[in-house]
Structures are given as structure tokens and as C-alpha cells.
SEZA-819261 format. One record per residue (C-alpha): residue in one letter; x, y, z. Coordinates in Angstrom, 1 decimal. Layout:
// residues N
(a,(X,Y,Z))
...
END
This chain:
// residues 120
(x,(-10.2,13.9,107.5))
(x,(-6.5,12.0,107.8))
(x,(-6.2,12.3,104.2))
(x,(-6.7,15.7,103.7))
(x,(-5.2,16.6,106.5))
(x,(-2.0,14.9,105.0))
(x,(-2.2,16.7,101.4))
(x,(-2.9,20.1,103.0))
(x,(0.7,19.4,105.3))
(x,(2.2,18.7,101.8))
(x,(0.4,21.4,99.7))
(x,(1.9,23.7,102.4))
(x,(5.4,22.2,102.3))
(x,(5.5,22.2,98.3))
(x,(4.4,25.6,97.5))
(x,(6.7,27.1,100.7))
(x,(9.3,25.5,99.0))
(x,(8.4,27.6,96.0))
(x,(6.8,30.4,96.9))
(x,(8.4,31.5,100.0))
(x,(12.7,32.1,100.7))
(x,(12.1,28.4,103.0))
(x,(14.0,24.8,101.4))
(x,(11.3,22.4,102.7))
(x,(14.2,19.3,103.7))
(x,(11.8,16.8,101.7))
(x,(11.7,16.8,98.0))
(x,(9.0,14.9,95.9))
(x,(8.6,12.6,92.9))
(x,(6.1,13.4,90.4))
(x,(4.2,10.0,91.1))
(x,(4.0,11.5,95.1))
(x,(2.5,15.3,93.7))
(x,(0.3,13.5,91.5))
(x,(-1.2,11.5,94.5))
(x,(-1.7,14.2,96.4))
(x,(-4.8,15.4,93.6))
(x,(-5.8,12.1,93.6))
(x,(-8.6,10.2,95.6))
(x,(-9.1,6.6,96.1))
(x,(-12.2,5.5,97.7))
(x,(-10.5,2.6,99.4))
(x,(-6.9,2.6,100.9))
(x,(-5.5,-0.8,101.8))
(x,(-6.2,-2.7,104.9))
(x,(-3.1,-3.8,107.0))
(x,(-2.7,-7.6,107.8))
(x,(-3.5,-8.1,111.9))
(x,(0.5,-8.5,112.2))
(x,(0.8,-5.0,111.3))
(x,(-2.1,-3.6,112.9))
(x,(-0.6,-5.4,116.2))
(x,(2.6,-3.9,116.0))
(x,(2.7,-0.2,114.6))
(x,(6.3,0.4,114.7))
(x,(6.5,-2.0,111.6))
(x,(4.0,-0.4,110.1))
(x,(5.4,2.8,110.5))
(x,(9.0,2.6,110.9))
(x,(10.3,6.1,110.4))
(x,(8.5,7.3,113.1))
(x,(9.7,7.7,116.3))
(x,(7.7,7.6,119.9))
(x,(4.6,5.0,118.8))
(x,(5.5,3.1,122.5))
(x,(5.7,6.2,124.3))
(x,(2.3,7.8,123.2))
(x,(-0.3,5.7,124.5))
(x,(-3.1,7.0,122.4))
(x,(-1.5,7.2,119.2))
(x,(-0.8,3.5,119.8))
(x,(-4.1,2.7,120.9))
(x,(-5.8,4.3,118.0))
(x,(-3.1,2.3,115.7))
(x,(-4.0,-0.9,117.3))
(x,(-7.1,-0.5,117.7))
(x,(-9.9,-2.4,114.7))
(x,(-11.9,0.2,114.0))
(x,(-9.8,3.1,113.7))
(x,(-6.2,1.6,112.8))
(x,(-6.9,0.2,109.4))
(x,(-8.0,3.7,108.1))
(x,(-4.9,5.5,109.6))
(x,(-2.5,5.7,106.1))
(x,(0.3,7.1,107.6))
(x,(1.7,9.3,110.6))
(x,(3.7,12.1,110.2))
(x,(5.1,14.6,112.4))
(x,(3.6,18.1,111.8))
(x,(7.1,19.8,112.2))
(x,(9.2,17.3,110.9))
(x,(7.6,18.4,107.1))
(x,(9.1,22.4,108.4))
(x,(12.6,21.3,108.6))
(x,(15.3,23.3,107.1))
(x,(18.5,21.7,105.2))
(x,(21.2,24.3,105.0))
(x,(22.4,22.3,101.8))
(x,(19.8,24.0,100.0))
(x,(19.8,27.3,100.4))
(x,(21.1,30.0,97.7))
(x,(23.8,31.8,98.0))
(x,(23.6,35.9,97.9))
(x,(24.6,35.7,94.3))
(x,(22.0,33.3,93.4))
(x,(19.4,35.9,95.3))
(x,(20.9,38.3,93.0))
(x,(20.3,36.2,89.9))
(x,(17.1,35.6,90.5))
(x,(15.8,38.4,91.3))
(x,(17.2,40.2,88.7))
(x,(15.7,37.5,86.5))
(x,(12.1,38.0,88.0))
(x,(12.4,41.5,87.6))
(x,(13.6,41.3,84.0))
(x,(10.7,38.8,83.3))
(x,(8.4,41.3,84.9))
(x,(9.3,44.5,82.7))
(x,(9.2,41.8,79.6))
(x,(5.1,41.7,80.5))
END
């Protein structure tokens, strides 16, 4: 259920990036877009060091010590192994201004999609 929950968060954030007027603030390699049609029946197990302390395990994110459950499911034998990776929901819905078009570049493109459209 992690899994797909994680490729449907990154499904959403690629084709928004394309599809909608939104500049998702990651950007992905072709080895990262291929995983996400890809399933392996076995992800790697952690080593008991990293199972014990989660904030090595996951360093980007922020807030393991403060959430008692997330760190308790992390920790925890049965459940933390299977837990490939955490990721904040809104984090993947960030905007960088750096990205975004310029009114002429609107212009430009949508004259090129409309162009492209009569062409059909």
C-alpha cells in the first residue's frame, strides 16, 4: 500500500507538472520515472542500526522525534523494515518561482498548441 501510495504522490506531481500551469519544485531522472512502473517483490531490509535510529535512515525528513507514531512504526520489527521511504504529502506540491514562464512564454506556447492543433 506504501508503495503505491508513493507512485500515485509522484504520478500526480509529474503529470501536474505537465499537464497543469503548476512547476512541481522536484524534477526527476529517467532512472526515478522508470521505477515508478516498476515492481520488485522484495525491497531491502535495513541493518538494526538503522531500524534503531530513523533519522539516519531518513535524513531529509524533518519531525521523526516529535511524532511518536511515525517513530514507533519506524522502529518498530514488523512494520519498519517494509517502510521504503517517508515523504511529506505537501512537500511534493511545492512551488519554485524559478520555474515559471513568463507571459511571453504563455504566449509562445499557446500559440504553438494552437498552431499544432489547426495542423491536425
Amino acid at each position: 500500500e506504501e508503495l503505491i501510495y508513493k507512485r500515485q504522490i509522484s504520478k500526480h506531481a509529474v503529470i501536474s507538472g505537465v499537464c497543469d500551469d503548476e512547476q512541481i519544485a522536484t524534477s526527476f531522472s529517467q532512472a526515478e520515472l522508470s521505477e515508478l512502473w516498476s515492481l520488485r517483490d522484495e525491497a531491502p531490509r535495513p541493518s538494526a542500526e538503522l531500524l534503531a535510529e530513523p533519522e539516519a535512515r531518513f535524513p531529509t525528513v524533518e519531525g521523526i522525534g516529535a511524532d511518536r507514531v511515525l517513530r514507533r512504526v519506524l522502529t518498530s520489527e514488523e512494520a519498519g523494515p517494509w517502510v521504503a521511504a517517508v515523504v511529506s504529502h505537501d512537500s511534493l506540491l511545492e512551488v519554485d518561482e524559478t520555474l515559471e514562464l513568463s507571459s511571453e512564454e504563455r504566449a509562445a506556447g499557446q500559440a504553438a498548441f494552437e498552431a499544432e492543433e489547426q495542423a491536425k
